[in-house]
FIKOLZA-1660 file (N, C-alpha, C; in steps of 0.1 Angstrom, whole numbers, plus 5000, padded with zeros to 4 digits):
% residues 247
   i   px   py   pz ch aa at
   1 9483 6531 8586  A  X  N
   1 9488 6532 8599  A  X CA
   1 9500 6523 8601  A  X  C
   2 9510 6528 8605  A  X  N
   2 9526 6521 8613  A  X CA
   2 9516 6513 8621  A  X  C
   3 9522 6503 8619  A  X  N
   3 9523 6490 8633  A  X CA
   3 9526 6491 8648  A  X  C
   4 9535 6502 8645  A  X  N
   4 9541 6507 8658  A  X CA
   4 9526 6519 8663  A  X  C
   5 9523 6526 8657  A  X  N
   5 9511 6533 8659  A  X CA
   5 9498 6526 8663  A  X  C
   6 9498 6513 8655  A  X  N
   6 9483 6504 8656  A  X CA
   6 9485 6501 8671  A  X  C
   7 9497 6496 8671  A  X  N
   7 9499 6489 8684  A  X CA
   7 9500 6498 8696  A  X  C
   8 9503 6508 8694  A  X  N
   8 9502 6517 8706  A  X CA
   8 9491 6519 8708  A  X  C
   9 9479 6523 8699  A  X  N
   9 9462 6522 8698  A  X CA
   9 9462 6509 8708  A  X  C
  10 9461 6498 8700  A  X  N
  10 9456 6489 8710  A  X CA
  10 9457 6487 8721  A  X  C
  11 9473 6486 8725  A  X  N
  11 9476 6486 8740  A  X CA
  11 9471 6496 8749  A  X  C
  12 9468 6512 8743  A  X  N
  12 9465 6521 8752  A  X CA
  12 9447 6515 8754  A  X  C
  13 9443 6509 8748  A  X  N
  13 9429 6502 8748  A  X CA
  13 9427 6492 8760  A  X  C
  14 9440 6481 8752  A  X  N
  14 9442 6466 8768  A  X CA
  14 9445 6476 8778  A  X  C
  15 9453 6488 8781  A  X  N
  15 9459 6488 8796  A  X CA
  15 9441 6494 8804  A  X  C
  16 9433 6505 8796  A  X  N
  16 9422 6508 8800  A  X CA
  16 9411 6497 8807  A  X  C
  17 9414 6487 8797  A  X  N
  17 9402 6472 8800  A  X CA
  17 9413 6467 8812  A  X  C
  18 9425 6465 8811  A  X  N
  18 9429 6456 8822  A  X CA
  18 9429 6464 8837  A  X  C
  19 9433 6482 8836  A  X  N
  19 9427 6488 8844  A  X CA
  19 9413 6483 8856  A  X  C
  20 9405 6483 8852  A  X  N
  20 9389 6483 8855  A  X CA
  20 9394 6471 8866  A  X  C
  21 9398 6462 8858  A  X  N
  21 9401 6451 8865  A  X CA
  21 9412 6448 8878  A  X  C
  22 9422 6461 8881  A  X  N
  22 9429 6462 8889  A  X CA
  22 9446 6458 8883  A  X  C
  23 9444 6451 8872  A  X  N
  23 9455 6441 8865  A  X CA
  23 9469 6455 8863  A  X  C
  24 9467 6468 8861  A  X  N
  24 9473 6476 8857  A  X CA
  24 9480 6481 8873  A  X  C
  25 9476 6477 8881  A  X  N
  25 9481 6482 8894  A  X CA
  25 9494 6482 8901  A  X  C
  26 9495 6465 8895  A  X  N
  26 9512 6456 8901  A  X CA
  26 9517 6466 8889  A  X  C
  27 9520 6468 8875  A  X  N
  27 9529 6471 8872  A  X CA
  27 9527 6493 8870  A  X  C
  28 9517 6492 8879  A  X  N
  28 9518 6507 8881  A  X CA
  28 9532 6510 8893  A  X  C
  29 9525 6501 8905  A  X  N
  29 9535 6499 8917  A  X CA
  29 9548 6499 8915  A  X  C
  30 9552 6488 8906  A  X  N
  30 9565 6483 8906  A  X CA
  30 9573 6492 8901  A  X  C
  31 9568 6503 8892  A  X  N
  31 9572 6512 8885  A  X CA
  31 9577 6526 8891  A  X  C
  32 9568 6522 8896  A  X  N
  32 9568 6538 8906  A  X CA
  32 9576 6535 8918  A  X  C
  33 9580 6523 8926  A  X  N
  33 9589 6522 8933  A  X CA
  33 9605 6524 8925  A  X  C
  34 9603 6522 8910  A  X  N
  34 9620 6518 8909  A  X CA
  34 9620 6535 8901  A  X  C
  35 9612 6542 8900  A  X  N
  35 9614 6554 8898  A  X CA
  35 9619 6561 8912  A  X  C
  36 9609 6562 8928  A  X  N
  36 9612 6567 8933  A  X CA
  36 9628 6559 8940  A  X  C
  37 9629 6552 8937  A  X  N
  37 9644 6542 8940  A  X CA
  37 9654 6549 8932  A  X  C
  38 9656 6556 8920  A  X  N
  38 9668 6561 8914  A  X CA
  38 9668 6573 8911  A  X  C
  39 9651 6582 8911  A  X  N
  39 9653 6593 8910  A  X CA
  39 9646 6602 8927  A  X  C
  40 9647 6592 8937  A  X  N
  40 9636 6597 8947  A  X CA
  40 9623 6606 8947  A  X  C
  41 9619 6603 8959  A  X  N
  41 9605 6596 8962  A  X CA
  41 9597 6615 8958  A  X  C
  42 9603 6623 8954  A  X  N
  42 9594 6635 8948  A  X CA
  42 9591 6641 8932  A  X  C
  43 9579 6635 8933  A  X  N
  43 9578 6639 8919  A  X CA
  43 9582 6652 8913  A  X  C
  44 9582 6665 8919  A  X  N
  44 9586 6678 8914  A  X CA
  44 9599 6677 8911  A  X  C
  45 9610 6668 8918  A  X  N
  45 9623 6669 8915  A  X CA
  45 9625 6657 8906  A  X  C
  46 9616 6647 8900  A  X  N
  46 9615 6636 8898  A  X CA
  46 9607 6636 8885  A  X  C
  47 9612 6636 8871  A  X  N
  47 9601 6638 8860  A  X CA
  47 9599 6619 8858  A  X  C
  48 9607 6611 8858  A  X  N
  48 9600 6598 8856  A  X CA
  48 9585 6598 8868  A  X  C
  49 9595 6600 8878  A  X  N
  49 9582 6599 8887  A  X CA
  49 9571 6601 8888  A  X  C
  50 9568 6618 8883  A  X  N
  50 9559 6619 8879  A  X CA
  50 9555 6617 8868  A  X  C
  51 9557 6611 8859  A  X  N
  51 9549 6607 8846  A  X CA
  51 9542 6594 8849  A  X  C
  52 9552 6584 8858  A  X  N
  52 9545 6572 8860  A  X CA
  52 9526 6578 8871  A  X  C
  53 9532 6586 8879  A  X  N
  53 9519 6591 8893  A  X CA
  53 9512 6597 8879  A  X  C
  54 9509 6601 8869  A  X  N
  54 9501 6609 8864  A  X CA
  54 9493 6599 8852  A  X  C
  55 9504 6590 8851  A  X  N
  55 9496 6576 8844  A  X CA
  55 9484 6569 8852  A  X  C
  56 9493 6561 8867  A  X  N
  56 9491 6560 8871  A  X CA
  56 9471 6565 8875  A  X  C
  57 9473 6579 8881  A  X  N
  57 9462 6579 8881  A  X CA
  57 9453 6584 8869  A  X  C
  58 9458 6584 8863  A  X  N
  58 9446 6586 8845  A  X CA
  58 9437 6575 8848  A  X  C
  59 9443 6563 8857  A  X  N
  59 9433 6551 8853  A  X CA
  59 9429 6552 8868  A  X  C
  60 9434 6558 8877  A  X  N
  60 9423 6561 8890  A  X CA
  60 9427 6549 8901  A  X  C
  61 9443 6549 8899  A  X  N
  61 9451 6537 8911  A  X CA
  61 9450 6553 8922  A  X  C
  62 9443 6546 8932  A  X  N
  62 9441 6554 8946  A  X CA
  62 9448 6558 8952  A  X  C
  63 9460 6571 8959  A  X  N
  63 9464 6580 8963  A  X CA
  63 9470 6572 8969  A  X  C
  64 9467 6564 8978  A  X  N
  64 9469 6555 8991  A  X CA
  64 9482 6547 8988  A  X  C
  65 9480 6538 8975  A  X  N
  65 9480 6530 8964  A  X CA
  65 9496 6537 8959  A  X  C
  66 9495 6549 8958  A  X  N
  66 9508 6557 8947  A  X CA
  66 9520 6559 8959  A  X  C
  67 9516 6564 8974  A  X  N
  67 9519 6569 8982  A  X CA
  67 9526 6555 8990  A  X  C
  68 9519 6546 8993  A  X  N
  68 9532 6536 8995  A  X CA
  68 9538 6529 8992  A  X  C
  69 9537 6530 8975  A  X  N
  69 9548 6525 8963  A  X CA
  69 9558 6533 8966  A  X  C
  70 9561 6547 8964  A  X  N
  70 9569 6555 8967  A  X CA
  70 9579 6552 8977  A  X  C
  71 9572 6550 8990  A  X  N
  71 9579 6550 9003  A  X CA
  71 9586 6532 9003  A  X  C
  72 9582 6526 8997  A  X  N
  72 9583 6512 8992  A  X CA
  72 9604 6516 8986  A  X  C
  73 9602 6522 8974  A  X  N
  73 9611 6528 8970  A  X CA
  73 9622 6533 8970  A  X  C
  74 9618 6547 8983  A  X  N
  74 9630 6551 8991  A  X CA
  74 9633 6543 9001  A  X  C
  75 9627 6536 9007  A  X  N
  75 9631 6526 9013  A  X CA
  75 9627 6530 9027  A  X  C
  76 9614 6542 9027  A  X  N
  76 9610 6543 9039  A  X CA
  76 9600 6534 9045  A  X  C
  77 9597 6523 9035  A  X  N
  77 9587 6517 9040  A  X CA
  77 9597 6499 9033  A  X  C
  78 9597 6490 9039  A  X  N
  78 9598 6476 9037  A  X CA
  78 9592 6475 9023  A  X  C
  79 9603 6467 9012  A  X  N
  79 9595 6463 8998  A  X CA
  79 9606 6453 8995  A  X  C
  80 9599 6449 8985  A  X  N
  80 9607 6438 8980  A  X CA
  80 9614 6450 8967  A  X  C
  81 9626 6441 8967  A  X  N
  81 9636 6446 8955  A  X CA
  81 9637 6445 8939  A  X  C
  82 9632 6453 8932  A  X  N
  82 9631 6454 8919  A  X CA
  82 9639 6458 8910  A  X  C
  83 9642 6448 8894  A  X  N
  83 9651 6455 8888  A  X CA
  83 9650 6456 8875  A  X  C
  84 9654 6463 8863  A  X  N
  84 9649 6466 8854  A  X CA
  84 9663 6460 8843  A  X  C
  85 9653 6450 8837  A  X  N
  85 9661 6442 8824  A  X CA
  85 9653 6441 8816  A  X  C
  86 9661 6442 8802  A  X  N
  86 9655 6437 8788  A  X CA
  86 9661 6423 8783  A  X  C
  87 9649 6422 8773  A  X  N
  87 9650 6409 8768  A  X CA
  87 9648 6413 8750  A  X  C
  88 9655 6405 8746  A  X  N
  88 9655 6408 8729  A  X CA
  88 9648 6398 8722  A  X  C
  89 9643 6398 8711  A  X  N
  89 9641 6386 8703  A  X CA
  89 9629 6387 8693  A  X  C
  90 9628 6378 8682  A  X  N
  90 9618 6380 8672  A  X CA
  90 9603 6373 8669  A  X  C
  91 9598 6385 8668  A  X  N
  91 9584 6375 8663  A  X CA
  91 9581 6374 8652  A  X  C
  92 9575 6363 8645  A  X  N
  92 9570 6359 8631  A  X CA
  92 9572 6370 8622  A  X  C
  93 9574 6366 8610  A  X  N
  93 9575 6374 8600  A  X CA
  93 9592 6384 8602  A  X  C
  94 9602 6378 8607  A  X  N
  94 9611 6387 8613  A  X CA
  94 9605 6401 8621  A  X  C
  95 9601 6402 8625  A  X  N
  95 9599 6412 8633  A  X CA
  95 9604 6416 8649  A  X  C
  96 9613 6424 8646  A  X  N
  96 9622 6422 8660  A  X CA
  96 9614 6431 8671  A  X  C
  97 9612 6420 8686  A  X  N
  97 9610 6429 8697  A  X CA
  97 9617 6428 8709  A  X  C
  98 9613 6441 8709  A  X  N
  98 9628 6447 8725  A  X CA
  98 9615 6447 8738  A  X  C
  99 9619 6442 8746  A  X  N
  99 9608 6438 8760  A  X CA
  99 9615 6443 8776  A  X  C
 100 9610 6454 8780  A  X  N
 100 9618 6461 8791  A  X CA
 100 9607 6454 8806  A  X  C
 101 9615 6448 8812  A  X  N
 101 9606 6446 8825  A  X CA
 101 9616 6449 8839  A  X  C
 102 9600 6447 8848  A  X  N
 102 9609 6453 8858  A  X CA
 102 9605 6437 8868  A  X  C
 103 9616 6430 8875  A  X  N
 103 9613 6417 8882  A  X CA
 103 9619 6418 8897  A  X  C
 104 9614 6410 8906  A  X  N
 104 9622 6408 8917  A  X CA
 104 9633 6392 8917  A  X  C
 105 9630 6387 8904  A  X  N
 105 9635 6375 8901  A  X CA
 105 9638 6372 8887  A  X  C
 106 9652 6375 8881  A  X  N
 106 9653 6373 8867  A  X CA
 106 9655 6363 8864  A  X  C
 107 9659 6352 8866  A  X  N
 107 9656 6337 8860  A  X CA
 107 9645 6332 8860  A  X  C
 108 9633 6335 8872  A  X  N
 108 9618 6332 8868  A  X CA
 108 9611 6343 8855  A  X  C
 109 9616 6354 8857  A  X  N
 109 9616 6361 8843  A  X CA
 109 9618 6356 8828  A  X  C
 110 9629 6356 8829  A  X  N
 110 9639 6351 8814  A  X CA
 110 9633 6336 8808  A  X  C
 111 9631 6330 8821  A  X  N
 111 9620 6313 8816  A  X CA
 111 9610 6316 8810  A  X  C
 112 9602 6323 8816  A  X  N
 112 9587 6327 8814  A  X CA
 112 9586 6336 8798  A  X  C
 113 9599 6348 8798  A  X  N
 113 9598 6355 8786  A  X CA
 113 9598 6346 8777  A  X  C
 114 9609 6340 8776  A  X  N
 114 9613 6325 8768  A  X CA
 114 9600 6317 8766  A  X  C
 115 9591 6312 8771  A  X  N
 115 9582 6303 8771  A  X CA
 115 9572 6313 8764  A  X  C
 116 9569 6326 8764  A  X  N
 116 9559 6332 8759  A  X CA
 116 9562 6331 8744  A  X  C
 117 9576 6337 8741  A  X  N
 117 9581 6338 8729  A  X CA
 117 9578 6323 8721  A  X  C
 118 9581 6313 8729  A  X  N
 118 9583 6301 8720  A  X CA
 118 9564 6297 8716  A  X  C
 119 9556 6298 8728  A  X  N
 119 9541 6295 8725  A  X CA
 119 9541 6305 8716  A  X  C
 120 9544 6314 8712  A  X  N
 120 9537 6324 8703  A  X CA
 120 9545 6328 8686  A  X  C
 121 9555 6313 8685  A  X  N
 121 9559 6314 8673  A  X CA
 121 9574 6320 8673  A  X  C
 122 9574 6328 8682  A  X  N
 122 9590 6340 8682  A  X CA
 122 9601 6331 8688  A  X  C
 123 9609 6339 8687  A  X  N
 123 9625 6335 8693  A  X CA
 123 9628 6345 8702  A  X  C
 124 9633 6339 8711  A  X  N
 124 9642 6348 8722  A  X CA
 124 9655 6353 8718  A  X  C
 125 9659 6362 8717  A  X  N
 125 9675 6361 8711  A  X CA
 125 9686 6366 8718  A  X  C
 126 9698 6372 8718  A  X  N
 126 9703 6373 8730  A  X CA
 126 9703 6385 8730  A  X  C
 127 9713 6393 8739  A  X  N
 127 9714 6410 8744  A  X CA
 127 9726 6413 8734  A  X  C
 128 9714 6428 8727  A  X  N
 128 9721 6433 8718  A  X CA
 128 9715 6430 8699  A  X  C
 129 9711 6416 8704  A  X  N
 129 9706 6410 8684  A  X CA
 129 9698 6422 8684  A  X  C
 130 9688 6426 8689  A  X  N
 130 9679 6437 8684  A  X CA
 130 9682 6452 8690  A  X  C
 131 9684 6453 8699  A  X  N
 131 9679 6468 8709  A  X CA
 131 9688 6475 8697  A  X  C
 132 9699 6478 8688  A  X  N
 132 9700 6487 8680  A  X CA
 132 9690 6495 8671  A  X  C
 133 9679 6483 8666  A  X  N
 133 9669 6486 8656  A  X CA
 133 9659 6499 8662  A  X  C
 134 9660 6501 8679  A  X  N
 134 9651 6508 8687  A  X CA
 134 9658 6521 8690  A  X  C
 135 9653 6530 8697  A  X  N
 135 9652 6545 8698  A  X CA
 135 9644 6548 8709  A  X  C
 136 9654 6551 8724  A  X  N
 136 9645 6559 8726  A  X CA
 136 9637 6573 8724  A  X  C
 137 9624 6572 8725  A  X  N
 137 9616 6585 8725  A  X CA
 137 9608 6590 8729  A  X  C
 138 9601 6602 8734  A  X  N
 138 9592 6604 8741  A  X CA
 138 9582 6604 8730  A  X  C
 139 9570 6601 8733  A  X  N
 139 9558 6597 8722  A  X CA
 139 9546 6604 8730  A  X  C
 140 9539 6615 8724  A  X  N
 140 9527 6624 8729  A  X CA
 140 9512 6622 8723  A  X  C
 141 9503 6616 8728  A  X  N
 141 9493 6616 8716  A  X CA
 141 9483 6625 8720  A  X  C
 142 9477 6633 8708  A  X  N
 142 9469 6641 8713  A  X CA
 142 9455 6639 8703  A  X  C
 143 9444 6640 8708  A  X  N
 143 9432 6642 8702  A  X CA
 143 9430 6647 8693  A  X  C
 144 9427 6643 8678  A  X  N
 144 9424 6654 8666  A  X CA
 144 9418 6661 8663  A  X  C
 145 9403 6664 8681  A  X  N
 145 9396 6672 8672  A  X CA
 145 9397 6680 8687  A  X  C
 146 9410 6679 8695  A  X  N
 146 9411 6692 8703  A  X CA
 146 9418 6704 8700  A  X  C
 147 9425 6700 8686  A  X  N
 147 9429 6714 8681  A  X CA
 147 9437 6710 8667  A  X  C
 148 9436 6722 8661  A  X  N
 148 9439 6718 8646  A  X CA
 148 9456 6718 8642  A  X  C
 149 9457 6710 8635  A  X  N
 149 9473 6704 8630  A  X CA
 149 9482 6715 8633  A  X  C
 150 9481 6724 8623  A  X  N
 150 9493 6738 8624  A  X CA
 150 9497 6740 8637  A  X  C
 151 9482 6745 8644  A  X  N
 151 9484 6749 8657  A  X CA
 151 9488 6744 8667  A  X  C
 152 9489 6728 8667  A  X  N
 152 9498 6721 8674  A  X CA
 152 9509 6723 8669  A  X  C
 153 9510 6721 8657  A  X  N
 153 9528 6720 8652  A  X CA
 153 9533 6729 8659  A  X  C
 154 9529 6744 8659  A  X  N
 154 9536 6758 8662  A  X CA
 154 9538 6756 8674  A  X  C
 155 9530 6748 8688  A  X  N
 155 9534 6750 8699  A  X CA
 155 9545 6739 8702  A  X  C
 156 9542 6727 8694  A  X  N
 156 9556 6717 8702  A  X CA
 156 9566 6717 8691  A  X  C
 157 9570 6725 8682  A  X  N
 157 9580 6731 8672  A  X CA
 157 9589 6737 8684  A  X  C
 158 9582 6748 8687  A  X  N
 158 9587 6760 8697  A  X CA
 158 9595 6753 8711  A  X  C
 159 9588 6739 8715  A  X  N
 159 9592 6737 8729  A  X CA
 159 9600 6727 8725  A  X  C
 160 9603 6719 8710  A  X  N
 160 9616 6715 8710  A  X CA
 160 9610 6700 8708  A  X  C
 161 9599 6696 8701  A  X  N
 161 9595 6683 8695  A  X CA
 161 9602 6681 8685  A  X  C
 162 9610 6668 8677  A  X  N
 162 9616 6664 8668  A  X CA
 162 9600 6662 8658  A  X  C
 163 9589 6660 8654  A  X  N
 163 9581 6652 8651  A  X CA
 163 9568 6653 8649  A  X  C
 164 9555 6651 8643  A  X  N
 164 9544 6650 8643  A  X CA
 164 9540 6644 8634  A  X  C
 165 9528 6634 8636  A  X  N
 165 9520 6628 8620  A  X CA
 165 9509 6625 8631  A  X  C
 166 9498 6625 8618  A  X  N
 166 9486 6627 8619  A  X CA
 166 9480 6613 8618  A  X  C
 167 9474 6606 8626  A  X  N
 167 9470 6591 8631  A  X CA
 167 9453 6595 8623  A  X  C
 168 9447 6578 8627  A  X  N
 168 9432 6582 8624  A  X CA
 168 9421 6596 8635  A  X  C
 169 9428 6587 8645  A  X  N
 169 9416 6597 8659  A  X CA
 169 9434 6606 8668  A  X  C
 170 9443 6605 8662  A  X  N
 170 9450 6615 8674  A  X CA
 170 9463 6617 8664  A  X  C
 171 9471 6629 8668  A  X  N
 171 9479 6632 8662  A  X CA
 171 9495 6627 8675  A  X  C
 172 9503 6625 8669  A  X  N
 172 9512 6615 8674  A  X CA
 172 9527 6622 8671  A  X  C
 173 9530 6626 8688  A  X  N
 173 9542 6636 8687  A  X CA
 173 9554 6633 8691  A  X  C
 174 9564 6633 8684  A  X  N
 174 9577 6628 8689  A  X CA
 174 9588 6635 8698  A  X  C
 175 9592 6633 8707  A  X  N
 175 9603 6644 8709  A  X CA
 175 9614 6634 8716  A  X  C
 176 9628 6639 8719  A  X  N
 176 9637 6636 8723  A  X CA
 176 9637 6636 8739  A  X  C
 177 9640 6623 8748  A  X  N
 177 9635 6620 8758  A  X CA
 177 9637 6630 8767  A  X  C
 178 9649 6639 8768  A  X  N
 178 9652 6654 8776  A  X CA
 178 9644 6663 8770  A  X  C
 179 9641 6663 8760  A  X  N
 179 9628 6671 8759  A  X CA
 179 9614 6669 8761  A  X  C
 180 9610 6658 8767  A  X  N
 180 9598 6653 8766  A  X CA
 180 9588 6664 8778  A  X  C
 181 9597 6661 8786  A  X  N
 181 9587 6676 8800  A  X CA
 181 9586 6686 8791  A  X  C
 182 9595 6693 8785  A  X  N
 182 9591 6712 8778  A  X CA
 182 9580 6708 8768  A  X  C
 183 9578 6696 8762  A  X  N
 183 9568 6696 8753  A  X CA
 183 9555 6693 8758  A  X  C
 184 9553 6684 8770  A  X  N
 184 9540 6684 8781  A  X CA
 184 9541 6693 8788  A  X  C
 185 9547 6700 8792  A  X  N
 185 9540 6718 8798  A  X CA
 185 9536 6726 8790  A  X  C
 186 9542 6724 8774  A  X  N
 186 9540 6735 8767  A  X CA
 186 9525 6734 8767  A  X  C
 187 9521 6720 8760  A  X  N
 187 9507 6717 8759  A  X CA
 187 9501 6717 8768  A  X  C
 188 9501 6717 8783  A  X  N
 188 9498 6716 8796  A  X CA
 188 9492 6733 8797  A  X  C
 189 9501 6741 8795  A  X  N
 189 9505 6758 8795  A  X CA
 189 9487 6764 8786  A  X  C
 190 9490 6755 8776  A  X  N
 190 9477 6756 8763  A  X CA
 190 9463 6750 8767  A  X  C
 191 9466 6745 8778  A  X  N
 191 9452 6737 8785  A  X CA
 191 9450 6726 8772  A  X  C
 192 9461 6719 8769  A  X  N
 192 9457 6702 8758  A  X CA
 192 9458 6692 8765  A  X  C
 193 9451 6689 8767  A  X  N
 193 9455 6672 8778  A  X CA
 193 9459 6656 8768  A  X  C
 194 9469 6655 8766  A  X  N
 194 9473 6645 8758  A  X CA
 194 9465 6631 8763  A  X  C
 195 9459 6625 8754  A  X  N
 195 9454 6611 8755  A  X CA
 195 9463 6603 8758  A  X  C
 196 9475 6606 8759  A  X  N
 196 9487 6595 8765  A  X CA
 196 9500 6601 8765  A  X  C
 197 9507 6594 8770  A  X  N
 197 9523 6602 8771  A  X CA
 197 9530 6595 8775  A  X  C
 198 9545 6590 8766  A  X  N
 198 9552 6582 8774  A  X CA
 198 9568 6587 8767  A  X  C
 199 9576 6580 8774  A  X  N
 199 9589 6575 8770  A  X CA
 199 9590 6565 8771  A  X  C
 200 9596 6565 8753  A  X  N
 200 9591 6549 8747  A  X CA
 200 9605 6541 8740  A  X  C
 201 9600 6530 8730  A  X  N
 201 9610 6525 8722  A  X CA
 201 9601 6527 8711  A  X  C
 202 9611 6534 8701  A  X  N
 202 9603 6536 8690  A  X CA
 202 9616 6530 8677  A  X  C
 203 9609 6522 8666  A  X  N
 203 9616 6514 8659  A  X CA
 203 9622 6526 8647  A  X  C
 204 9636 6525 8643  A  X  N
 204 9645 6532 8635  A  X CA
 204 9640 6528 8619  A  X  C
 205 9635 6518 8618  A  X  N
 205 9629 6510 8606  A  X CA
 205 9619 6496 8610  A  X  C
 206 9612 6496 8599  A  X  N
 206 9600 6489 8600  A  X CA
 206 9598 6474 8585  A  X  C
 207 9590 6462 8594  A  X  N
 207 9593 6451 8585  A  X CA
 207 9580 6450 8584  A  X  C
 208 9572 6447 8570  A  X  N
 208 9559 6448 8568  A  X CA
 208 9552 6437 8569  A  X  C
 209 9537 6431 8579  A  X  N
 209 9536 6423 8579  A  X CA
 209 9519 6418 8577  A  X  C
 210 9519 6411 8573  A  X  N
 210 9502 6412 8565  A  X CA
 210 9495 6394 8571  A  X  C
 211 9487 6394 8577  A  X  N
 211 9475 6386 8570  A  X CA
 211 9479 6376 8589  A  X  C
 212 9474 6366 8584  A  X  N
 212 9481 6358 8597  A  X CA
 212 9493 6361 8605  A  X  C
 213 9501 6367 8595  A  X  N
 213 9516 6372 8609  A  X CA
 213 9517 6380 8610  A  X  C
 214 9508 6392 8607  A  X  N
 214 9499 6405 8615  A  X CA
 214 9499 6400 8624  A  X  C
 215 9483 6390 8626  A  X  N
 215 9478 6387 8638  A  X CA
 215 9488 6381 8645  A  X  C
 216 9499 6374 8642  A  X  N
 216 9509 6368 8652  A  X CA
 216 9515 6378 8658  A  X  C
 217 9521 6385 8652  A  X  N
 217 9532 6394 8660  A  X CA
 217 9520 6402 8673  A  X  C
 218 9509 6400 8671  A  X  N
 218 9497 6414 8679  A  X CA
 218 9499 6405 8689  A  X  C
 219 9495 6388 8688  A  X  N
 219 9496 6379 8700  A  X CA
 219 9505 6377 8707  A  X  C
 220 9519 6377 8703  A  X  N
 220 9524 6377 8709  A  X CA
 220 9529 6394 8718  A  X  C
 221 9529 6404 8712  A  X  N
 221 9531 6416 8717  A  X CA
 221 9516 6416 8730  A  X  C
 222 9508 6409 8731  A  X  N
 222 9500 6409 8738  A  X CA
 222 9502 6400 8750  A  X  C
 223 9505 6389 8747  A  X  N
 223 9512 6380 8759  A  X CA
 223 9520 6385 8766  A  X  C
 224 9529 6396 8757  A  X  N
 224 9543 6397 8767  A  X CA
 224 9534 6407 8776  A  X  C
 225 9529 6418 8774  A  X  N
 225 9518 6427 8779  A  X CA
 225 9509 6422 8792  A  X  C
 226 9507 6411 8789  A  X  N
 226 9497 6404 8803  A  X CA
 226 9506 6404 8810  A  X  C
 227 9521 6399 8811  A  X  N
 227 9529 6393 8820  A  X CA
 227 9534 6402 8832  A  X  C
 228 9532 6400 8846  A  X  N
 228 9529 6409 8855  A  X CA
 228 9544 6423 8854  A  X  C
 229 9553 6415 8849  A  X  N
 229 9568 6417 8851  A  X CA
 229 9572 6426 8839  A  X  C
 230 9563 6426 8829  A  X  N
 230 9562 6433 8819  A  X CA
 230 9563 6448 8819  A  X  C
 231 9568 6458 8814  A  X  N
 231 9563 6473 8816  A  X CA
 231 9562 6478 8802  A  X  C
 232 9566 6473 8790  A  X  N
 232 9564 6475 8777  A  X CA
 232 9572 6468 8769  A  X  C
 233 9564 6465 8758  A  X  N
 233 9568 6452 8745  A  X CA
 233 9565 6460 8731  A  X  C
 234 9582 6461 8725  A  X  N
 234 9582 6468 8716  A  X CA
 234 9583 6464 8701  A  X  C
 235 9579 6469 8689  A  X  N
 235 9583 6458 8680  A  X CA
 235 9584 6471 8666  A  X  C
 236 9589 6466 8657  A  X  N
 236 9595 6473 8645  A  X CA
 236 9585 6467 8632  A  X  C
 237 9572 6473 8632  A  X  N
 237 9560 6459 8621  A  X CA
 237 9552 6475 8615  A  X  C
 238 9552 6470 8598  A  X  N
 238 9536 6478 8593  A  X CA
 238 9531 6466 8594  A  X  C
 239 9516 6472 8591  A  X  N
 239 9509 6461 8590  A  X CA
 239 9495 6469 8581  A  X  C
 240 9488 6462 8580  A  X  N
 240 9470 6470 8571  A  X CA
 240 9462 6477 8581  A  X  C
 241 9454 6481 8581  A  X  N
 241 9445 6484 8590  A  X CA
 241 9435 6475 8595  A  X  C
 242 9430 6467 8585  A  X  N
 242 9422 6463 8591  A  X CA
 242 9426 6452 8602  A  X  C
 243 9435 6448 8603  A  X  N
 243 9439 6438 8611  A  X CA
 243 9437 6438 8627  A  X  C
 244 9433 6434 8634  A  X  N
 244 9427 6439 8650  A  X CA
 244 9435 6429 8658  A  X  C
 245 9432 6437 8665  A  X  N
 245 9440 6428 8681  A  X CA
 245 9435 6412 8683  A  X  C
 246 9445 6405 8688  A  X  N
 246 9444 6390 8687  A  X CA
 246 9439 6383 8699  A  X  C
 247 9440 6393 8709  A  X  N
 247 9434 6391 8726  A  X CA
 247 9421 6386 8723  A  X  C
% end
């Protein structure tokens, strides 16, 4: 299994457990205001929007909850101001990570990313050392025993997926971020409910990393993940399987 794969396993795991806990809520909110802030406050005319509302509630953030993030956003309702910056830099074993957050304060940000990086062995580096190594992509994961390999292939072939490989428990679909909607309706159309869906950063090449700086690069990809301001921490690592999360 890619690193980039293990780790998407995991974290789709942390965001479930930190869910329960409410912890996934701030950065559901934050998200969903600076969606309805650039692409306004309707999800039908709005596909970030709706991908964040359909995340969102996979984990069961309350109507109430989605509804005055939005208005937050357009600016129908009072919010504080949100903005969306990356941070570049490497963890152990050279392993480069690209860190997209969204803050209402970038120098309490940039301290904080910096201080995670340095407790956790990494370097901060500047804008640009890394984001080349990354790609955006839309990333689909679907269940391996809700339908069989071909048969997926044939449907998100058709709707314009670059991509497929076959994971341990899900099959894992790539497509080009403007095509990311025609390939979730196709499967949507087929009644397939994907175990996850995003537009991601997915690594152009990968640095193999074994044993203790496994587990390093997982801790720190996990810290940056706690951090409220955080919306996803990306990194370019194989690694073994058996190696587990460091949380």
């Amino acid at each position: 299994m890619s690193g980039h794969s293990k780790w998407h396993s995991i974290k789709h795991k942390k965001m479930a457990t930190d869910a329960k806990r409410g912890k996934m809520f701030t950065k559901f909110i934050r998200e969903i205001m600076m969606a309805a802030k650039t692409g306004g406050g309707n999800p039908d005319t709005n596909p970030r929007l709706r991908m964040v509302i359909d995340k969102a509630k996979s984990f069961n953030m309350p109507n109430d909850n989605i509804q005055r993030a939005i208005k937050k956003g357009t600016g129908a309702e009072g919010g504080v101001l949100f903005e969306q910056v990356t941070y570049e830099g490497y963890a152990p074993g050279g392993v480069a990570v690209f860190v997209e957050v969204l803050t209402d304060n970038k120098n309490r940000s940039a301290s904080e990313i910096r201080s995670i990086f340095s407790k956790q062995n990494g370097n901060l580096g500047g804008a640009g050392s890394v984001a080349w190594i990354f790609e955006r992509k839309g990333v689909i994961s679907v269940n391996r025993e809700k339908i069989k390999e071909d048969e997926l292939l044939d449907i998100i072939l058709e709707a314009g997926a670059e991509d497929m490989t076959a994971e341990d428990e899900t099959y894992e679909i790539t497509t080009l971020p403007e095509k990311f909607e025609a390939v979730r309706k196709a499967l949507a159309d087929k009644n397939i409910e994907p175990e996850d869906a995003n537009i991601t950063f997915v690594p152009k090449n990968t640095v193999k990393v074994e044993g203790k700086t496994a587990e390093q690069v997982l801790k720190l990809l996990e810290a940056l993940e706690d951090h409220d301001d955080v919306q996803g921490a990306y990194a370019n690592f194989d690694m073994p399987d058996d190696v587990v999360s460091a949380a």
